[in-house]
C-alpha positions in Angstrom: -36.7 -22.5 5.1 -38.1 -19.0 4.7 -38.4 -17.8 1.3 -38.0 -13.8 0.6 -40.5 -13.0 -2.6 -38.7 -12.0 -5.9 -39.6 -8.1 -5.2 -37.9 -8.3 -1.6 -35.2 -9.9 -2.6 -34.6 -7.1 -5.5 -35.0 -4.5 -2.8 -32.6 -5.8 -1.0 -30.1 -6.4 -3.5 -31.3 -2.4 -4.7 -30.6 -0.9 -1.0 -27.2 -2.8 -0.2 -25.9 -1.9 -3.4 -27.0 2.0 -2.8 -25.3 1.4 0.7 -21.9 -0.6 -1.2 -21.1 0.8 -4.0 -19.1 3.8 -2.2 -17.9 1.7 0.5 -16.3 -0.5 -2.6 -15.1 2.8 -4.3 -13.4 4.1 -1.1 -12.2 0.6 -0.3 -10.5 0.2 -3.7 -8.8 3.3 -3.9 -7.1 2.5 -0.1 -5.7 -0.7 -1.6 -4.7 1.5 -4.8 -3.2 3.7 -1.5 -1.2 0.7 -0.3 -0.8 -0.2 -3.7 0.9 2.9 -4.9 3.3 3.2 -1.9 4.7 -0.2 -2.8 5.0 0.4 -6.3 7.0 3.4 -5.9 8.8 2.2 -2.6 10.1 -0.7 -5.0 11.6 2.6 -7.2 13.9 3.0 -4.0 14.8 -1.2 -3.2 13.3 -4.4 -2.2 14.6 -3.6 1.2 12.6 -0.4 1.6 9.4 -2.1 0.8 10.4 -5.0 3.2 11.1 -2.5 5.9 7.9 -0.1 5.8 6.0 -3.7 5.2 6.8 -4.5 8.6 6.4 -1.0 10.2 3.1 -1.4 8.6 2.0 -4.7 10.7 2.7 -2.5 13.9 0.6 0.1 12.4 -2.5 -1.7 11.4 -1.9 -3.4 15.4 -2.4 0.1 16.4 -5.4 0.6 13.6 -7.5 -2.5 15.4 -7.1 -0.9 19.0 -9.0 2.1 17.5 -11.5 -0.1 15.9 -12.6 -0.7 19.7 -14.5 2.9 19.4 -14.8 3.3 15.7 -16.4 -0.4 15.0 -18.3 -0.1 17.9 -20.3 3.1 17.3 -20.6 2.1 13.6 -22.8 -0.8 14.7 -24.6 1.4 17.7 -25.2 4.6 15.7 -26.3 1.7 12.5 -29.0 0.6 15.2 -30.1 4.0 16.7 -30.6 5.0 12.7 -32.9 2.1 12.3 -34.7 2.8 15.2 -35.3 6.8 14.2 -33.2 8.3 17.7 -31.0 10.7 16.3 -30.6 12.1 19.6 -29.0 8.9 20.3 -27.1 8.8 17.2 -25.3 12.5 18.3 -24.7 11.2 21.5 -23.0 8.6 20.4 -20.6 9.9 17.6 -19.3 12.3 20.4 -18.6 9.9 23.3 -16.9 8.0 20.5 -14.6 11.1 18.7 -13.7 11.8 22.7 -12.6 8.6 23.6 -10.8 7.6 20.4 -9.1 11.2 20.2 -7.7 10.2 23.7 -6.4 6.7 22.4 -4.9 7.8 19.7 -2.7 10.9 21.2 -1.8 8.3 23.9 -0.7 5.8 20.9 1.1 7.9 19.0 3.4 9.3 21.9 4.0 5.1 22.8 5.0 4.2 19.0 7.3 7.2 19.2 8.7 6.8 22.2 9.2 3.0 22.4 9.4 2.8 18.4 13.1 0.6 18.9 11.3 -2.0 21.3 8.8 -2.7 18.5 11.0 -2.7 15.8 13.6 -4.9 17.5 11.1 -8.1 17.7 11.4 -8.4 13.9 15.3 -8.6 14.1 15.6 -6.6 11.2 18.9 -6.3 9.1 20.7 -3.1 9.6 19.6 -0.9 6.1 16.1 -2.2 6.8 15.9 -0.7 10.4 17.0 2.6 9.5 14.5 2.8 6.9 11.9 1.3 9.3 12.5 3.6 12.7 12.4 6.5 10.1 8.9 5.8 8.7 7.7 5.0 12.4 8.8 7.9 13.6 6.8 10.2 11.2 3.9 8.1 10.6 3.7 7.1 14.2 3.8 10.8 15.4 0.3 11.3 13.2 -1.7 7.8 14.4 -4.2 9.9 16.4 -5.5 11.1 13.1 -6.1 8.1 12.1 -8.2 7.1 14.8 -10.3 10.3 14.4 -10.5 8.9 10.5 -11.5 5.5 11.5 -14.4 6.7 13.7 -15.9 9.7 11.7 -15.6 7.1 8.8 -17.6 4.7 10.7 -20.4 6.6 11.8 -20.8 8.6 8.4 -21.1 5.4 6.6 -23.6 4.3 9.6 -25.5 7.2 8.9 -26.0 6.5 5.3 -23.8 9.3 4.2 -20.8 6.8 2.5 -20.2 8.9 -0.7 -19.1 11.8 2.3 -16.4 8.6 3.1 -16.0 7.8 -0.3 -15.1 11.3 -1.8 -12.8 11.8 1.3 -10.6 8.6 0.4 -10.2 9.8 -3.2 -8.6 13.0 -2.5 -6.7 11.7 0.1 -5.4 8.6 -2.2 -4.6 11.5 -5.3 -2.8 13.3 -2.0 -0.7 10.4 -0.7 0.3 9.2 -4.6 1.7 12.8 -5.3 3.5 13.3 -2.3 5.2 10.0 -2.9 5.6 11.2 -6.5 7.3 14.6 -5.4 9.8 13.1 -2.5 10.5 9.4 -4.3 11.5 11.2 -7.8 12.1 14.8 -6.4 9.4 16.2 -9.3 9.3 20.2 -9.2 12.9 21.0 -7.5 11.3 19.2 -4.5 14.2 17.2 -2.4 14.6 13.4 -2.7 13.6 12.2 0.4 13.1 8.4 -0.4 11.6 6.4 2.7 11.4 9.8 4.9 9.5 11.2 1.8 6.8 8.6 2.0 6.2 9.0 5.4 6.0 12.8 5.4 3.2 12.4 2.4 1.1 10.1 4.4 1.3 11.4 7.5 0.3 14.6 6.0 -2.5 13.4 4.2 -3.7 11.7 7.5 -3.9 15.2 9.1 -5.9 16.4 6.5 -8.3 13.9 6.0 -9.0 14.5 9.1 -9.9 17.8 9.5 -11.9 17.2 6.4 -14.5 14.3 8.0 -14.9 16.4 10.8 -16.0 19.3 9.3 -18.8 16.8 6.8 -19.7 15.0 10.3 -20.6 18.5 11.9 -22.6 19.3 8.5 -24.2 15.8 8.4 -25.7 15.3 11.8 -29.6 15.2 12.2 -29.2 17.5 15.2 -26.4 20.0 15.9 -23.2 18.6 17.5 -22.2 20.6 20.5 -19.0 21.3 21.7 -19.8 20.5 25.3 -21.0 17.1 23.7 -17.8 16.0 23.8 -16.9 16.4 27.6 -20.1 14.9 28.8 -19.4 11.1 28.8 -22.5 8.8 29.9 -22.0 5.4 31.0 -25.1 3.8 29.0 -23.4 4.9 25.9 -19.7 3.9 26.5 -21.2 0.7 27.0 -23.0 0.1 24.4 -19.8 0.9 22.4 -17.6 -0.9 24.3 -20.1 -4.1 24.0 -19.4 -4.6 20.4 -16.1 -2.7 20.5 -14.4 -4.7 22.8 -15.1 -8.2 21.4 -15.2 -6.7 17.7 -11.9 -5.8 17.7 -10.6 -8.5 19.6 -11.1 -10.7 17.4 -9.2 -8.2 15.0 -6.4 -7.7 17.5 -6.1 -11.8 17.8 -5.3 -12.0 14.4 -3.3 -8.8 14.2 -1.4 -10.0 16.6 -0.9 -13.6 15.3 0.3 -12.1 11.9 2.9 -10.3 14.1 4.3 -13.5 15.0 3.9 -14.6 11.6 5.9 -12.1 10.5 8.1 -12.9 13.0 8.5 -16.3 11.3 8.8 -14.8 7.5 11.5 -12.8 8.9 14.0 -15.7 9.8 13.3 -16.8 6.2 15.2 -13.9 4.9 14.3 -10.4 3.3 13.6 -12.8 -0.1 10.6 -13.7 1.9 9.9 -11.1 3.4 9.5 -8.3 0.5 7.7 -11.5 -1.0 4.7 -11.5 1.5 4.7 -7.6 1.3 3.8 -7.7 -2.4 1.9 -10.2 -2.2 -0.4 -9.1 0.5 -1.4 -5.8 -1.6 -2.3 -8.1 -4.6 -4.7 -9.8 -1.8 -5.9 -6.6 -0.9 -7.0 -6.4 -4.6 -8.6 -9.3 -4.0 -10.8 -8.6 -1.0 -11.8 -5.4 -1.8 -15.3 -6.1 -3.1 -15.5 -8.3 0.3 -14.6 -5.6 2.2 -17.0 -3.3 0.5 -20.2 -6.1 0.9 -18.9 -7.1 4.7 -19.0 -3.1 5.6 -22.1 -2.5 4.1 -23.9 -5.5 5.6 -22.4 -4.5 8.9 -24.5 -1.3 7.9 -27.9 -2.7 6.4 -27.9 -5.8 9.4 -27.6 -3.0 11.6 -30.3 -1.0 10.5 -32.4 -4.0 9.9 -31.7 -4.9 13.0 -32.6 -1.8 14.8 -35.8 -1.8 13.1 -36.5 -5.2 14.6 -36.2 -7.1 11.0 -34.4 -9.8 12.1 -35.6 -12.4 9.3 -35.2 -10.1 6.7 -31.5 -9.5 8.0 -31.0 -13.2 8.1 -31.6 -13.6 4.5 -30.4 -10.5 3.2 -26.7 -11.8 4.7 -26.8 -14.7 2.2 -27.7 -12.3 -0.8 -24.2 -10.1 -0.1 -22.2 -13.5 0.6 -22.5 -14.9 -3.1 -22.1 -11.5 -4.4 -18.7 -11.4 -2.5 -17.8 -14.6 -2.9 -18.3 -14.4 -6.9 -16.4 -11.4 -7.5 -13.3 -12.4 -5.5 -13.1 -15.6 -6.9 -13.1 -13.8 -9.9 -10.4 -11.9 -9.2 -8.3 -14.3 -7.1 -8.6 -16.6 -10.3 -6.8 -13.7 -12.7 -4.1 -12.8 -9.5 -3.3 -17.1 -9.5 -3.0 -17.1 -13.7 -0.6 -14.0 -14.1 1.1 -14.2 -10.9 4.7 -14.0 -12.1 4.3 -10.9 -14.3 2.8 -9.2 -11.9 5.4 -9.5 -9.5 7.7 -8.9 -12.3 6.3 -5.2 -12.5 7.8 -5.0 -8.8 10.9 -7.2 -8.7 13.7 -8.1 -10.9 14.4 -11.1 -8.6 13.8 -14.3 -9.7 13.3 -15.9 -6.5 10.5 -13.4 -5.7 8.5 -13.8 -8.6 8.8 -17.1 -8.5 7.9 -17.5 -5.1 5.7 -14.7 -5.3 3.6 -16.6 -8.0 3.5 -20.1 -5.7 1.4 -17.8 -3.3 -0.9 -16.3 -4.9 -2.1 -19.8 -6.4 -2.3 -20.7 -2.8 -4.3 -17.3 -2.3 -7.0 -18.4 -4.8 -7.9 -21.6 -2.8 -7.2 -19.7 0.7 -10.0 -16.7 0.0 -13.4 -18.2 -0.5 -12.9 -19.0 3.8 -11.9 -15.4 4.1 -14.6 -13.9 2.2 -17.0 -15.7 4.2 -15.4 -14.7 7.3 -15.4 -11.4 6.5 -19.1 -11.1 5.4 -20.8 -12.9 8.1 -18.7 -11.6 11.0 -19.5 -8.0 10.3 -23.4 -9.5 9.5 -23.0 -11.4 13.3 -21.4 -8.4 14.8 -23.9 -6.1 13.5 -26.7 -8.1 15.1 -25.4 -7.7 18.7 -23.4 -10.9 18.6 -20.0 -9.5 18.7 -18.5 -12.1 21.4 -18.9 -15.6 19.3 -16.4 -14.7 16.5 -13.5 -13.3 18.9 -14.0 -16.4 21.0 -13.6 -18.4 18.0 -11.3 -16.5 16.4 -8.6 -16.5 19.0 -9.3 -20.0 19.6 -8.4 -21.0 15.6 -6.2 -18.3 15.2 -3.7 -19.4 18.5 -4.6 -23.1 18.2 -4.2 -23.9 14.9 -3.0 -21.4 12.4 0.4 -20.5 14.9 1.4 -23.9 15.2 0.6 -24.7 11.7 2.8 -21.6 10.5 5.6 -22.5 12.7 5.2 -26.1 11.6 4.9 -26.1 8.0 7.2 -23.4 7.1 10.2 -23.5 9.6 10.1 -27.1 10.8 9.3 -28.8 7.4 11.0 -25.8 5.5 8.4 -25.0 3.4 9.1 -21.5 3.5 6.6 -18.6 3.0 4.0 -21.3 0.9 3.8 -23.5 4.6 3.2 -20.3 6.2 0.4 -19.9 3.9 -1.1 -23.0 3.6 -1.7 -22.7 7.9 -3.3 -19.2 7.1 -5.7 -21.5 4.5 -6.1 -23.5 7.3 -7.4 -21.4 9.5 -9.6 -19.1 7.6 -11.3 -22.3 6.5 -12.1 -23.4 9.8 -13.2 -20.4 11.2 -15.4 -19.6 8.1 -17.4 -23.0 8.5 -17.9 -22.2 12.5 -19.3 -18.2 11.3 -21.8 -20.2 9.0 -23.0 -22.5 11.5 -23.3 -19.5 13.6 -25.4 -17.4 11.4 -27.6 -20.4 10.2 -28.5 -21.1 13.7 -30.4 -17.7 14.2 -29.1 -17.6 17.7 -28.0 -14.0 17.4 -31.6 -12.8 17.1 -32.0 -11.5 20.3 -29.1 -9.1 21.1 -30.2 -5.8 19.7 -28.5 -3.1 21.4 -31.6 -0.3 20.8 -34.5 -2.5 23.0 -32.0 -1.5 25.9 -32.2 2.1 24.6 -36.0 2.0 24.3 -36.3 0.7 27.8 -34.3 3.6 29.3 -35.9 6.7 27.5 
């Protein structure tokens, strides 16, 4: 096997942690985002957070149909950087701002509109979809902003420019926590809006986090970005998008859509179970933020590698960000497992859920090793070209095993919400071992996206 030299290895360790360390910033403070919504949601009931927990799985459905723009031109513009065609880079950025600005107007009218349709596959109880169709009306109405966020993010951070991203996040996470603050507790004579409060904060802050990406992008661009860029749509470039787009967020939508169902199945355990798995996915977020942080940034430095035609350094530069990951999340995972209870106790008064609540997150520390691994060489593969392999693969694990294996362990054995999670184990560990064969067998060498460029300029 290929060695890298001490003083390579440092460098590379030097530029993905120049590349990471705002991407693990601006990922931390969304999970302090999430974070703080539950916390204070929990100042209203149980039921609220249950009910704006399930809201929020349509939501983030939604959030991986953008990704097939936004995660696509992350890893184009990431190649076209490394290759030194910032012409291609502008073009680029506005073919994807047009098409996910389109998107996400038509998504938010659908969520509105048909809002009731969604909300009645969770058979909710009554309280819980009054507060739900609220928050869905309000947030939904404001989803195209996200998609505008999601891509501008993408292509910032592409570019280099993650602080931009990074300082963004930050005022809109101080935004969002004080206009929960002001509706939830009706601070400065404002009214008490509860649920309708919450949504009002964030889809606000939405709108102007917006505005505010856009006007960095337009500073940040190596050459000026038109107006008339944006109604001049080339087919080359759409494609490229679309080609790691479309399978790049498939494999997101697979499993966005299998934890729909899963939800589906936590549901007909009862709203014990369900405010259960709410709070306990935002500890997991906790978890995986420093994975998240690594698996965008290698998505980043593969890309630009890659572009560059450094494939062997990208190759072993993947494995350097894994055990960083992998470390730190263990680390954390390991102190989520050993105090489990009190934390949920800061949430919950109920028994029940901090008992229960503590079973998981045990389960949690054995379950994330698979998904670190997931997450950091997916983005590495995906980066590289190969974007197909982990959707096929994903939707194959996700619908073959971890489905059946939720259905079967927790409503046909009646193991409850810790069945559901052992088939989520399950599956992230499979898939994980399949993404490492993947990457060790080099075979994603040879789909760089920018020799197709070279060859048509």
């Amino acid at each position: 096997m290929e060695r890298l030299t001490n003083l390579e290895t440092q460098s590379a360790k030097k530029q993905l942690l120049l590349i990471t360390w705002p991407i693990f910033i601006e990922v931390f403070l969304q999970a302090i985002m999430q974070f703080s919504d539950v916390f204070m949601l929990s100042y209203i009931s149980d039921q609220a957070v249950a009910a704006i927990g399930v809201v929020n799985q349509v939501m983030m459905f939604t959030f991986v149909l953008f990704n097939f723009t936004a995660m696509g031109s992350g890893v184009v513009v990431a190649q076209f950087v490394g290759a030194n065609q910032p012409k291609d880079v502008r073009k680029t950025i506005a073919h994807a701002i047009t098409v996910n600005l389109s998107f996400g107007v038509l998504l938010s009218l659908t969520v509105v509109s048909f809002r009731k349709q969604f909300l009645n596959l969770f058979s909710l109880e009554p309280q819980l979809l009054e507060f739900a169709e609220t928050y869905m009306i309000i947030v939904g109405a404001a989803l195209f902003a996200q998609a505008i966020i999601l891509t501008i993010s993408a292509t910032l951070q592409a570019m280099g420019h993650t602080k931009d991203v990074m300082f963004v996040v930050l005022i809109m996470n101080l935004l969002n926590i004080f206009g929960n603050y002001l509706f939830i507790f009706g601070a400065f004579g404002v009214p008490q809006l509860g649920v309708t409060g919450v949504a009002i904060a964030t889809a606000s802050m939405r709108l102007l986090a917006m505005i505010g990406l856009f006007i960095i992008l337009v500073k940040r661009m190596p050459i000026k970005l038109r107006f008339k860029a944006f109604f001049t749509l080339e087919k080359s470039y759409l494609s490229k998008i679309l080609h790691i787009g479309v399978p790049a967020a498939g494999e997101q939508l697979s499993y966005n859509i299998s934890q729909i169902i899963i939800t589906i199945f936590v549901t007909s355990l009862g709203a014990t179970a369900l405010a259960t798995r709410v709070y306990a996915q935002n500890f997991m977020g906790f978890m995986t933020v420093f994975s998240m942080s690594i698996s965008k940034g290698m998505q980043i430095f593969v890309g630009q590698l890659v572009g560059a035609g450094k494939q062997k350094e990208a190759y072993h530069h993947m494995f350097i960000g894994l055990r960083y990951a992998m470390a730190v999340s263990l680390s954390i995972g390991s102190i989520l497992a050993i105090f489990g209870q009190h934390l949920f106790g800061f949430f919950s008064d109920d028994p029940a859920i901090i008992t229960l609540g503590g079973t998981i997150l045990v389960i949690t520390l054995i379950l994330e090793p698979g998904r670190t691994s997931n997450l950091v060489i997916i983005s590495a593969l995906r980066a590289s070209g190969d974007a197909r392999f982990p959707v096929v693969i994903g939707m194959l694990i996700m619908w073959g095993v971890c489905l059946p294996l939720a259905y079967f362990f927790g409503i046909t054995l009646n193991l409850g919400l810790p069945g559901i999670w052992l088939a989520m184990l399950t599956d992230e560990w499979v898939r994980a071992t399949l993404m490492w064969s993947r990457w060790r067998s080099k075979r994603w060498m040879d789909k760089a996206l920018v020799n197709q460029v070279k060859q048509a300029h």
